[in-house]
N, CA and C atoms as an extended XYZ file, in Angstrom:
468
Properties=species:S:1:pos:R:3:atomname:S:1:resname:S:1:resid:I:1 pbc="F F F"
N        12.388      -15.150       -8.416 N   UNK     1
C        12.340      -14.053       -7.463 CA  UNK     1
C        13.005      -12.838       -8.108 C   UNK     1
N        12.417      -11.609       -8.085 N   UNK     2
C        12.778      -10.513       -8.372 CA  UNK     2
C        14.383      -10.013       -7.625 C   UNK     2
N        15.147       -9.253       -8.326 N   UNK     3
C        15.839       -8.604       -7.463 CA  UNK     3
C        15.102       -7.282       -6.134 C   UNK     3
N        13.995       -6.793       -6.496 N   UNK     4
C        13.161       -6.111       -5.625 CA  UNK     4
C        13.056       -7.464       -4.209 C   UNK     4
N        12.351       -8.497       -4.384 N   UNK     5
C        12.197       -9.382       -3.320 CA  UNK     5
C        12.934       -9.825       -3.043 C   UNK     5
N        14.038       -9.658       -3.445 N   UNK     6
C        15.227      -10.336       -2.700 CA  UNK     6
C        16.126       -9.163       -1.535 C   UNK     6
N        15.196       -7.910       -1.850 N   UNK     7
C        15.886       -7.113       -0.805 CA  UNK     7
C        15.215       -7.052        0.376 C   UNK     7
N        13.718       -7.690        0.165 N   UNK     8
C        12.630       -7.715        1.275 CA  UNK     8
C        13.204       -8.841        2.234 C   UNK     8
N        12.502       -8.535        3.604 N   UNK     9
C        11.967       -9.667        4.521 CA  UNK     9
C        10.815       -9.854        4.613 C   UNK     9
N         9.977      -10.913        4.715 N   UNK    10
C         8.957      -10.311        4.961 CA  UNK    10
C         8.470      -11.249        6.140 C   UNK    10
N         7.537      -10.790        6.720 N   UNK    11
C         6.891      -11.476        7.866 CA  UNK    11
C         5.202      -11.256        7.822 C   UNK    11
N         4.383      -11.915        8.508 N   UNK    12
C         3.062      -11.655        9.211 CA  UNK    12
C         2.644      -11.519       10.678 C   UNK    12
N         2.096      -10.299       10.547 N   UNK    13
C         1.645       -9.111       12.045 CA  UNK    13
C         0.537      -10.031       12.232 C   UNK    13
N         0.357      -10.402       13.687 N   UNK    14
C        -0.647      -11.011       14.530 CA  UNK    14
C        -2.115       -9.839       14.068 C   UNK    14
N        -2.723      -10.600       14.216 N   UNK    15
C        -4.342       -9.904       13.692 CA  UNK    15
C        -4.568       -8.517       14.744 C   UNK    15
N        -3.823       -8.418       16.249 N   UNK    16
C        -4.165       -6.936       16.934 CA  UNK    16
C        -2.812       -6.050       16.142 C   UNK    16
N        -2.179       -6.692       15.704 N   UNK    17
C        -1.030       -5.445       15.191 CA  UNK    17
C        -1.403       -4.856       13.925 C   UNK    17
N        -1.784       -5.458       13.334 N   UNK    18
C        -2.627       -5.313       11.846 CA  UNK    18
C        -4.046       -4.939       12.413 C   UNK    18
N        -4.848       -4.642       13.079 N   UNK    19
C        -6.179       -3.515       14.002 CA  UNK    19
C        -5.004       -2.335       13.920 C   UNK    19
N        -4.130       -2.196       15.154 N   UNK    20
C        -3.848       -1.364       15.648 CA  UNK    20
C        -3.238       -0.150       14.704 C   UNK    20
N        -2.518       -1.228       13.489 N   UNK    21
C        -1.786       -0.312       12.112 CA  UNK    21
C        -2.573        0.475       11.693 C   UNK    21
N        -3.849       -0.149       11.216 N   UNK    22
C        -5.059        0.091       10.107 CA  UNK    22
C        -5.681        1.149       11.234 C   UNK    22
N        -5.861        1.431       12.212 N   UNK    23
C        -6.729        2.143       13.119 CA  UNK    23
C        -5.892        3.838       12.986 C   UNK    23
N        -4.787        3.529       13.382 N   UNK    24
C        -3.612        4.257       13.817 CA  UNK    24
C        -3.512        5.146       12.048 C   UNK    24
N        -4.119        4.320       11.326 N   UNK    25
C        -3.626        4.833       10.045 CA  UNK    25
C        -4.419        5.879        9.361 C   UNK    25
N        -6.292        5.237       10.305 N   UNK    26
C        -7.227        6.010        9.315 CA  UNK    26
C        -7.150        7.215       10.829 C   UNK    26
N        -7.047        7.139       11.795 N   UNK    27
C        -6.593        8.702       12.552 CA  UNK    27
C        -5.695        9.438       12.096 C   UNK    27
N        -4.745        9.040       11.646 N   UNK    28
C        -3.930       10.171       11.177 CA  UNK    28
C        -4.442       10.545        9.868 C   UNK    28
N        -5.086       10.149        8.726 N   UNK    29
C        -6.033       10.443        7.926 CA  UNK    29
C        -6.848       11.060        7.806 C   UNK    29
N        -8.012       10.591        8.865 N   UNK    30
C        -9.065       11.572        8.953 CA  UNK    30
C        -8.479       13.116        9.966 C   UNK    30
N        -7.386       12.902       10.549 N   UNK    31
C        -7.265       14.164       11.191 CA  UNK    31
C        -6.399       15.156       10.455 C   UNK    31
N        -5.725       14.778        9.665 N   UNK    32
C        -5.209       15.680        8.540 CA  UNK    32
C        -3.792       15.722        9.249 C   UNK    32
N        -3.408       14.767       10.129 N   UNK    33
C        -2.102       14.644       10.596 CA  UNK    33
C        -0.745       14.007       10.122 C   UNK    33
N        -1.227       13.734        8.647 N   UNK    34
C        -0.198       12.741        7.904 CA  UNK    34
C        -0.613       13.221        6.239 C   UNK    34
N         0.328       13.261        5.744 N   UNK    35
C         0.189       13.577        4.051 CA  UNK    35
C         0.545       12.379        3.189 C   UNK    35
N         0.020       12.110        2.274 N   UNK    36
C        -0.049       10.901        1.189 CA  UNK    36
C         0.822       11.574        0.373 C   UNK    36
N         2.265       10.804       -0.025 N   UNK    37
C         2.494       10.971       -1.382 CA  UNK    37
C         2.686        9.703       -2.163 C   UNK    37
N         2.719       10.072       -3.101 N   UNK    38
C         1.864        8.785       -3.991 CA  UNK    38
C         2.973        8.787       -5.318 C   UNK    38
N         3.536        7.270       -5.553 N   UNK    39
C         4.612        7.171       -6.382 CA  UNK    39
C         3.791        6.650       -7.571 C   UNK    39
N         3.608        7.666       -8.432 N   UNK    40
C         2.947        7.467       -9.705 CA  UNK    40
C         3.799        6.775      -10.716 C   UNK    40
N         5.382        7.262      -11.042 N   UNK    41
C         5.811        6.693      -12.173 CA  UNK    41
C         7.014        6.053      -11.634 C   UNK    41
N         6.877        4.735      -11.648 N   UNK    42
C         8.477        3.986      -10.697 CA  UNK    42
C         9.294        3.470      -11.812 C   UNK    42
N        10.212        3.407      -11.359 N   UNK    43
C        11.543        2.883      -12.238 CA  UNK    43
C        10.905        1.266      -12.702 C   UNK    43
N        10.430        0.165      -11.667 N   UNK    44
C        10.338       -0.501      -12.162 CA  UNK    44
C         8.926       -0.911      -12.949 C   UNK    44
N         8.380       -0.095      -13.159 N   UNK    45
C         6.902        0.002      -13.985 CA  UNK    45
C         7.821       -0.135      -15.490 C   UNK    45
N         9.052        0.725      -15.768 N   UNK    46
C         9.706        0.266      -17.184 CA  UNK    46
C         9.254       -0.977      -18.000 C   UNK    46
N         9.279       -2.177      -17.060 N   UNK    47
C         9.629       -2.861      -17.412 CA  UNK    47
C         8.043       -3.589      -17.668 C   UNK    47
N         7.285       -3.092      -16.665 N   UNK    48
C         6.051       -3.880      -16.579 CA  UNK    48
C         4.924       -3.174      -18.403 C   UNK    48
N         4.242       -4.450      -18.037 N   UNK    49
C         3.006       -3.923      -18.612 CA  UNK    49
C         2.903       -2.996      -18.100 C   UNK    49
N         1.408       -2.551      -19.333 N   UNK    50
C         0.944       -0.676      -18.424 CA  UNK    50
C        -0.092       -1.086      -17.474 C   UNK    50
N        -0.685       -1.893      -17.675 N   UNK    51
C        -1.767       -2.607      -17.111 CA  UNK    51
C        -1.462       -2.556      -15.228 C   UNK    51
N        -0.493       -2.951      -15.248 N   UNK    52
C         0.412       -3.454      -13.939 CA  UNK    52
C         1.434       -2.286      -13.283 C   UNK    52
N         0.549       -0.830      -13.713 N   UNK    53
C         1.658        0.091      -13.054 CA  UNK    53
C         0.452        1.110      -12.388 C   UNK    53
N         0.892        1.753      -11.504 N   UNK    54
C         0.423        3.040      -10.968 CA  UNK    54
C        -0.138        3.683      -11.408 C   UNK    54
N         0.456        4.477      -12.893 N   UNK    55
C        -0.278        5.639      -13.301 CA  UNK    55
C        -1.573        4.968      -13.589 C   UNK    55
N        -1.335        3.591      -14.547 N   UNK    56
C        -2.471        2.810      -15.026 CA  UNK    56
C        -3.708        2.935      -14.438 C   UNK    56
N        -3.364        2.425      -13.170 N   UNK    57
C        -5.195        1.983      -12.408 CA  UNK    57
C        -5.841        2.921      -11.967 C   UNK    57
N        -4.650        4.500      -11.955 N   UNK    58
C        -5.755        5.720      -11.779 CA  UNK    58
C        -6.709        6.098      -12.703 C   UNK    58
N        -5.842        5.568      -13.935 N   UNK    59
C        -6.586        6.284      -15.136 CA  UNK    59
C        -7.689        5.297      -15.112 C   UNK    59
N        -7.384        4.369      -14.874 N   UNK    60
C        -8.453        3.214      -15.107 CA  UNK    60
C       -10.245        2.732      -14.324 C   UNK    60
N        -9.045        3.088      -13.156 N   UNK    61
C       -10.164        2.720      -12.058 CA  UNK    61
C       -10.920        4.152      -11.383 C   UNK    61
N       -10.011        5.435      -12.097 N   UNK    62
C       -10.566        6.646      -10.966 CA  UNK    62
C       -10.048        7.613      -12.337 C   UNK    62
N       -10.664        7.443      -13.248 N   UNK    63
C       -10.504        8.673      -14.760 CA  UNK    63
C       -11.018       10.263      -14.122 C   UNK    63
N       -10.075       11.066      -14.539 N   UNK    64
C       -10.245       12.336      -14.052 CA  UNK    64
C       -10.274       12.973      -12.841 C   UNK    64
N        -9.747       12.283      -11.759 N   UNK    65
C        -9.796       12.398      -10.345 CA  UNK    65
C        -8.138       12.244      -10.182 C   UNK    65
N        -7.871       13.249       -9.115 N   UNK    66
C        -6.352       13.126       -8.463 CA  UNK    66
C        -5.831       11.873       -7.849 C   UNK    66
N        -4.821       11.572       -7.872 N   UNK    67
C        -5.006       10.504       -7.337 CA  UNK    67
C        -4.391       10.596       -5.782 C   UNK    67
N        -3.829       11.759       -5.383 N   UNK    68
C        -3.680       11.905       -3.982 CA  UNK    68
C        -5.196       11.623       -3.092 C   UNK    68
N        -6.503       12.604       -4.209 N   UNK    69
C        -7.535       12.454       -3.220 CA  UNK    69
C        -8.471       11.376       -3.579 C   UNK    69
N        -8.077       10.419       -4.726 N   UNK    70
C        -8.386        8.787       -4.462 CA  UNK    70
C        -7.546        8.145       -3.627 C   UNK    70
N        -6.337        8.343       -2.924 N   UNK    71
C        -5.883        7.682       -1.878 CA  UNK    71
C        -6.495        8.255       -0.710 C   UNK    71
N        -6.565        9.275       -0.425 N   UNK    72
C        -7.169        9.892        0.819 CA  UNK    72
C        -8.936        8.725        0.755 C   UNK    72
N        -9.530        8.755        0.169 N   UNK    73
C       -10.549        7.621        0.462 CA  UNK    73
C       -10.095        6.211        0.357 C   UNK    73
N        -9.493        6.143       -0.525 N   UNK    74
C        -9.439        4.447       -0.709 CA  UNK    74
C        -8.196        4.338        0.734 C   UNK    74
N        -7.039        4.281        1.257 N   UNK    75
C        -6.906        4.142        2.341 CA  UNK    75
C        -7.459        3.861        3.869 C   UNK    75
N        -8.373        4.773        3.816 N   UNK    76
C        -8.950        4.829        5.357 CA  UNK    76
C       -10.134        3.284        4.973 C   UNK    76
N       -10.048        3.283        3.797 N   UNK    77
C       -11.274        1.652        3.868 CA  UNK    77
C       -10.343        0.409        4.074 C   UNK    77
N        -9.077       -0.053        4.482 N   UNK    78
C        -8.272       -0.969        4.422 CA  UNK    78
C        -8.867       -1.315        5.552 C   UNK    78
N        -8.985       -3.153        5.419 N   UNK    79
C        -9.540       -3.879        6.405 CA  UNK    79
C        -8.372       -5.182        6.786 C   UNK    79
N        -8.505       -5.426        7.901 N   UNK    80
C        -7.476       -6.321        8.197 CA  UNK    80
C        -7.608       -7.819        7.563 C   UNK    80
N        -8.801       -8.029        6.951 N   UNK    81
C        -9.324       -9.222        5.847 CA  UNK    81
C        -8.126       -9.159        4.340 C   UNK    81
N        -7.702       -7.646        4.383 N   UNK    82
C        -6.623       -7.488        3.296 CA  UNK    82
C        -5.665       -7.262        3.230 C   UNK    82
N        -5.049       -7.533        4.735 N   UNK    83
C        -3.514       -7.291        4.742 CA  UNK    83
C        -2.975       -8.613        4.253 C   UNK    83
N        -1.931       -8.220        3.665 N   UNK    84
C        -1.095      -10.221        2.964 CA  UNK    84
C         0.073      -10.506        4.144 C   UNK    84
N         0.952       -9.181        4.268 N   UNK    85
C         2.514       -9.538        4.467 CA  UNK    85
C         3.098       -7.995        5.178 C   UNK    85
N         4.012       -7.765        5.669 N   UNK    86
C         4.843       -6.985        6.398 CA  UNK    86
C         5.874       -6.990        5.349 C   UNK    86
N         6.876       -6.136        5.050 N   UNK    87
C         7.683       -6.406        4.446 CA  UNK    87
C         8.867       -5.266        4.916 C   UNK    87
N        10.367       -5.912        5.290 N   UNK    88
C        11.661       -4.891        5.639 CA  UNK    88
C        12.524       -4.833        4.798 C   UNK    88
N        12.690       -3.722        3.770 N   UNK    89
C        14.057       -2.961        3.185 CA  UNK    89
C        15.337       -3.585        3.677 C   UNK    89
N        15.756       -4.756        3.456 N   UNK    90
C        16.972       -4.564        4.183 CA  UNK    90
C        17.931       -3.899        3.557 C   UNK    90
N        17.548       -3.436        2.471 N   UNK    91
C        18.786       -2.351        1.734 CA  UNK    91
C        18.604       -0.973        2.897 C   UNK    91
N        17.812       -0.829        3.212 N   UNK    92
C        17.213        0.472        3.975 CA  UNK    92
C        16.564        0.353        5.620 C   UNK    92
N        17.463       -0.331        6.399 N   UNK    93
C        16.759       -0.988        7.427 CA  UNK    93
C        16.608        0.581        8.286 C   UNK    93
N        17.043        1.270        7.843 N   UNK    94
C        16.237        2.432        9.015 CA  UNK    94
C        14.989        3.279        8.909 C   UNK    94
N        14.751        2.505        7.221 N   UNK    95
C        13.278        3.207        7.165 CA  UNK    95
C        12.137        2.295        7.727 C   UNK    95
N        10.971        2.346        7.729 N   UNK    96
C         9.818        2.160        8.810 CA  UNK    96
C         9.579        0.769        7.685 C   UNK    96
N         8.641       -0.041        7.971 N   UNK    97
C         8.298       -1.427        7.551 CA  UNK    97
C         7.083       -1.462        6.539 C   UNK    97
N         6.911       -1.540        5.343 N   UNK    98
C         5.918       -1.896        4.019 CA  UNK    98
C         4.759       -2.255        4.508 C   UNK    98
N         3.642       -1.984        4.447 N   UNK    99
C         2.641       -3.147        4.756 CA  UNK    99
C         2.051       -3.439        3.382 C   UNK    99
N         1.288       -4.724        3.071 N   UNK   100
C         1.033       -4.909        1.817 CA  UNK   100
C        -0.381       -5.388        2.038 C   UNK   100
N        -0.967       -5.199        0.935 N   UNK   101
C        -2.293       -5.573        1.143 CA  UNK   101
C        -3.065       -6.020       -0.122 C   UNK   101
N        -4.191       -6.676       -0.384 N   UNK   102
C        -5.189       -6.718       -1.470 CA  UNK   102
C        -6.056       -6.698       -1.290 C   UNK   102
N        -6.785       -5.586       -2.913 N   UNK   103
C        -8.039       -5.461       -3.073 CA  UNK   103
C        -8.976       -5.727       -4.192 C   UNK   103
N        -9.537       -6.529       -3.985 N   UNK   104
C       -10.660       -6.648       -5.427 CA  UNK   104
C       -11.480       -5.703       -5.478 C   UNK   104
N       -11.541       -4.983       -6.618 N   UNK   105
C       -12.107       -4.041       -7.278 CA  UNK   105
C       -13.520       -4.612       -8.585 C   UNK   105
N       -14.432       -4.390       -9.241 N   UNK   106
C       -15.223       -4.615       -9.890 CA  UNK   106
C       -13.897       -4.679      -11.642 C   UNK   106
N       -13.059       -3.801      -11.946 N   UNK   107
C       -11.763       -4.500      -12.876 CA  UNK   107
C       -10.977       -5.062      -12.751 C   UNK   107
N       -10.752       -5.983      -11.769 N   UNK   108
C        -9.521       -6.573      -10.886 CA  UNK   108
C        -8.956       -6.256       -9.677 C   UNK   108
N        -8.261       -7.287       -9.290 N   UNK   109
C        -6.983       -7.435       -7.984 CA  UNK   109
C        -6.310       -6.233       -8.560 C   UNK   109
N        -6.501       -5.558       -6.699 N   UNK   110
C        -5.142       -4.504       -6.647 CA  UNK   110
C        -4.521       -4.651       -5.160 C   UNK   110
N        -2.724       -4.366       -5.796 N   UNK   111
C        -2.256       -4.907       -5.046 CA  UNK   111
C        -1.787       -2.931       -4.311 C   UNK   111
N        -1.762       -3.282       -2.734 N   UNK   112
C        -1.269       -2.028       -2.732 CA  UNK   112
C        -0.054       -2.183       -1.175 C   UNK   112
N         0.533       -1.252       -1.313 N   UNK   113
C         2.011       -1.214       -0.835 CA  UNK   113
C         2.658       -0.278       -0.131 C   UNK   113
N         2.079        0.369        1.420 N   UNK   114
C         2.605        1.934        1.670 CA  UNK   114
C         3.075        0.917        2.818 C   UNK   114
N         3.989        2.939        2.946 N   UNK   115
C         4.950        2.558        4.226 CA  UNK   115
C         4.644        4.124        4.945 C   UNK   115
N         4.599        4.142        6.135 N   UNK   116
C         4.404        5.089        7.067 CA  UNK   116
C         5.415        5.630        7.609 C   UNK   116
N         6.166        6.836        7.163 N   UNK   117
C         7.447        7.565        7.472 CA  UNK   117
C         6.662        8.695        8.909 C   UNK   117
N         7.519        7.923       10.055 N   UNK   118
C         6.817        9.204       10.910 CA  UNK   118
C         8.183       10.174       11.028 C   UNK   118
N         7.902       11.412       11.362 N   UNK   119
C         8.674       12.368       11.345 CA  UNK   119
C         9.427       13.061       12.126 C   UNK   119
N        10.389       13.293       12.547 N   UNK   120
C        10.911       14.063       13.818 CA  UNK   120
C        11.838       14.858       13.507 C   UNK   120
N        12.115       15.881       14.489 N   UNK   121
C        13.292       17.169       13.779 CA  UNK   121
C        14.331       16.933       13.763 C   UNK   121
N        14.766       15.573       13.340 N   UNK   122
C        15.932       15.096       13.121 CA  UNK   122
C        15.687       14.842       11.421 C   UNK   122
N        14.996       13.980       10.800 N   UNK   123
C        14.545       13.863        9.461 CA  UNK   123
C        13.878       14.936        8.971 C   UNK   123
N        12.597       15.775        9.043 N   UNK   124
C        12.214       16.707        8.254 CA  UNK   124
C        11.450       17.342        9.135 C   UNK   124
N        10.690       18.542        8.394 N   UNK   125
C         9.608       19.293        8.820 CA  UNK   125
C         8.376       18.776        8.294 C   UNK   125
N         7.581       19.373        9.122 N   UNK   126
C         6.108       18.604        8.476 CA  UNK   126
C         5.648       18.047        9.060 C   UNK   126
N         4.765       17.140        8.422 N   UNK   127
C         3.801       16.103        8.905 CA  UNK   127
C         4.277       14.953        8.513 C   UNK   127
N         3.903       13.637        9.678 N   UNK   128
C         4.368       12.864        9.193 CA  UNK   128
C         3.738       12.321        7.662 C   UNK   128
N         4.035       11.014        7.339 N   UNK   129
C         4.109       10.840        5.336 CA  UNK   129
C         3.543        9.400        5.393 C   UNK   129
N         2.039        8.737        4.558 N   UNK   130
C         2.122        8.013        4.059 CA  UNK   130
C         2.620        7.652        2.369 C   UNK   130
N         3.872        6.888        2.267 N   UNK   131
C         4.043        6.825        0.995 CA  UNK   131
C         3.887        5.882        0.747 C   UNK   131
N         2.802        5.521       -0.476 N   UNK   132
C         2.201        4.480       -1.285 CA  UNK   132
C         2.951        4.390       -2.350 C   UNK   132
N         3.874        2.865       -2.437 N   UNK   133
C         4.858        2.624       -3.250 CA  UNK   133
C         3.689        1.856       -4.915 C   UNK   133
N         2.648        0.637       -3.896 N   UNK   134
C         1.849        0.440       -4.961 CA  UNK   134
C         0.642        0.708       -5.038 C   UNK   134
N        -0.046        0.926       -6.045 N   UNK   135
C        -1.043        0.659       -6.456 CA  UNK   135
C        -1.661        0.248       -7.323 C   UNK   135
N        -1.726       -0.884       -7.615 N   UNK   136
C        -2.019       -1.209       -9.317 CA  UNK   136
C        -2.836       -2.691       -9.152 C   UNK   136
N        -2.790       -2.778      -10.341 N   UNK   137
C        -3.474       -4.491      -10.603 CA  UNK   137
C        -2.504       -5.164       -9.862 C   UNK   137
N        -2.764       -6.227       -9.809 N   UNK   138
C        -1.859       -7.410       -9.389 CA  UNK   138
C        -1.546       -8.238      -10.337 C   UNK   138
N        -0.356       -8.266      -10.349 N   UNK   139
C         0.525       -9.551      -11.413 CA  UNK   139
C         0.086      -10.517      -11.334 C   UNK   139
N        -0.296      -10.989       -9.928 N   UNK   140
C        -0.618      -12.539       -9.391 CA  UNK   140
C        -1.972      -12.472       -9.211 C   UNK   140
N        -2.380      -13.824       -9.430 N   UNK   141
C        -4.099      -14.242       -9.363 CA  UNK   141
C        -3.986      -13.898       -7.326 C   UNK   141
N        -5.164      -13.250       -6.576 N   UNK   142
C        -4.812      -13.197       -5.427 CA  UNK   142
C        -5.746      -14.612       -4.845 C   UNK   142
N        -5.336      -15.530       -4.134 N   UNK   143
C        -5.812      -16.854       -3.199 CA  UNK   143
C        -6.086      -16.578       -2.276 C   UNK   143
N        -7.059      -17.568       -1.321 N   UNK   144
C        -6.864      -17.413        0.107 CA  UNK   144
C        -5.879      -17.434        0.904 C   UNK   144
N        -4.943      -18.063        0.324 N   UNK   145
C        -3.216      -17.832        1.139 CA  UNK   145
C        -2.668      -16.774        1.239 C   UNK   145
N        -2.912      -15.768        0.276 N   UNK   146
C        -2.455      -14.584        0.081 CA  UNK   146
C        -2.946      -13.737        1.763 C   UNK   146
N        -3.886      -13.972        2.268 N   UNK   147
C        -4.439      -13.458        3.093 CA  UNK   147
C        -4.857      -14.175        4.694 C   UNK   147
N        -3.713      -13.879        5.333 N   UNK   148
C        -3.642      -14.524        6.426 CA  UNK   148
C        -4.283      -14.798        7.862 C   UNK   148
N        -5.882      -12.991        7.365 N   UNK   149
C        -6.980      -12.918        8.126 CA  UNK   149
C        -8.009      -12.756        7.791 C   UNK   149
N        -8.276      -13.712        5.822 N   UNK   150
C        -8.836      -14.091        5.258 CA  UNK   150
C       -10.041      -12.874        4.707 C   UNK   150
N        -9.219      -12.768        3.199 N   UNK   151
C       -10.148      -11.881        2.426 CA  UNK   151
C       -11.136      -12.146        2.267 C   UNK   151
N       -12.638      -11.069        2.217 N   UNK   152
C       -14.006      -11.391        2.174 CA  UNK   152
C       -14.394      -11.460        0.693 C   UNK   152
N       -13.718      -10.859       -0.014 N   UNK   153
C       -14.027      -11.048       -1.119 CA  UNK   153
C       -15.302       -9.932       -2.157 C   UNK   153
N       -15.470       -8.693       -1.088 N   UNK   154
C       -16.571       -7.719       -1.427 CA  UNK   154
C       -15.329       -6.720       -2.075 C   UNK   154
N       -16.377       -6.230       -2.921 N   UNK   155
C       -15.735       -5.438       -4.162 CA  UNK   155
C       -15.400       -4.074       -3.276 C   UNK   155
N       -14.299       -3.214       -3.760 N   UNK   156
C       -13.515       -2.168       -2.869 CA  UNK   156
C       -14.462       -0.752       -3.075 C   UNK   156
């Protein structure tokens, strides 16, 4: 176990909470009510292959394209067939809860990893924030276990 997973909890959202996330997620999306920022170069990519990091699978999977406005599409297609796990910061229990998910792509499993910061005039100005911690290949071969409302298995 990583020191990263050892700061997680993680749990699994009943199949209407995982609708209601994914629904809730592509409205604030398509309405331009939430901004993507997108963690391209992480501390712990150091350590990884390149294969297995962020910047990687943009270049890889989406060459010459931003990758804010490859998240703005690839997001709003998340299906509840690809959520894995919930996951809580307990280093950070007052920020909002991880959702995690996988996707097979035509070059591989990608694993991806946002968390939904909503906003109030106590924390910032603005709009509220999806921040996408992953996006990359997946380390791990992904199984049917991985997926608890059972991945279909159609390319992303």
């Amino acid at each position: 176990m990583t020191s990263e997973q050892q700061n997680l909890a993680s749990r699994i959202e009943n199949r209407q909470e995982v609708d209601t996330y994914i629904a809730r997620l592509k409205y604030a999306l398509k309405n331009n009510s939430i901004k993507i920022k997108y963690q391209e170069n992480r501390r712990v990519d150091i350590k990884r292959e390149d294969r297995y990091t962020n910047e990687f699978i943009m270049k890889d999977l989406f060459p010459g394209q931003d990758p804010i406005r490859v998240l703005e599409k690839e997001l709003p297609k998340l299906k509840n067939e690809e959520y894995i796990e919930t996951v809580k910061d307990i280093n950070k229990p007052d920020r909002s809860e991880m959702r995690v998910y996988g996707r097979i792509y035509e070059k591989g499993e990608v694993y991806i990893k946002i968390r939904v910061e909503l906003c109030n005039v106590e924390q910032c100005f603005g709009s509220d924030l999806v921040f996408v911690m992953s996006f990359h290949y997946s380390t791990l071969k992904f199984t049917g276990k991985n997926f608890p409302y059972g991945m279909t298995g159609g390319m992303g």
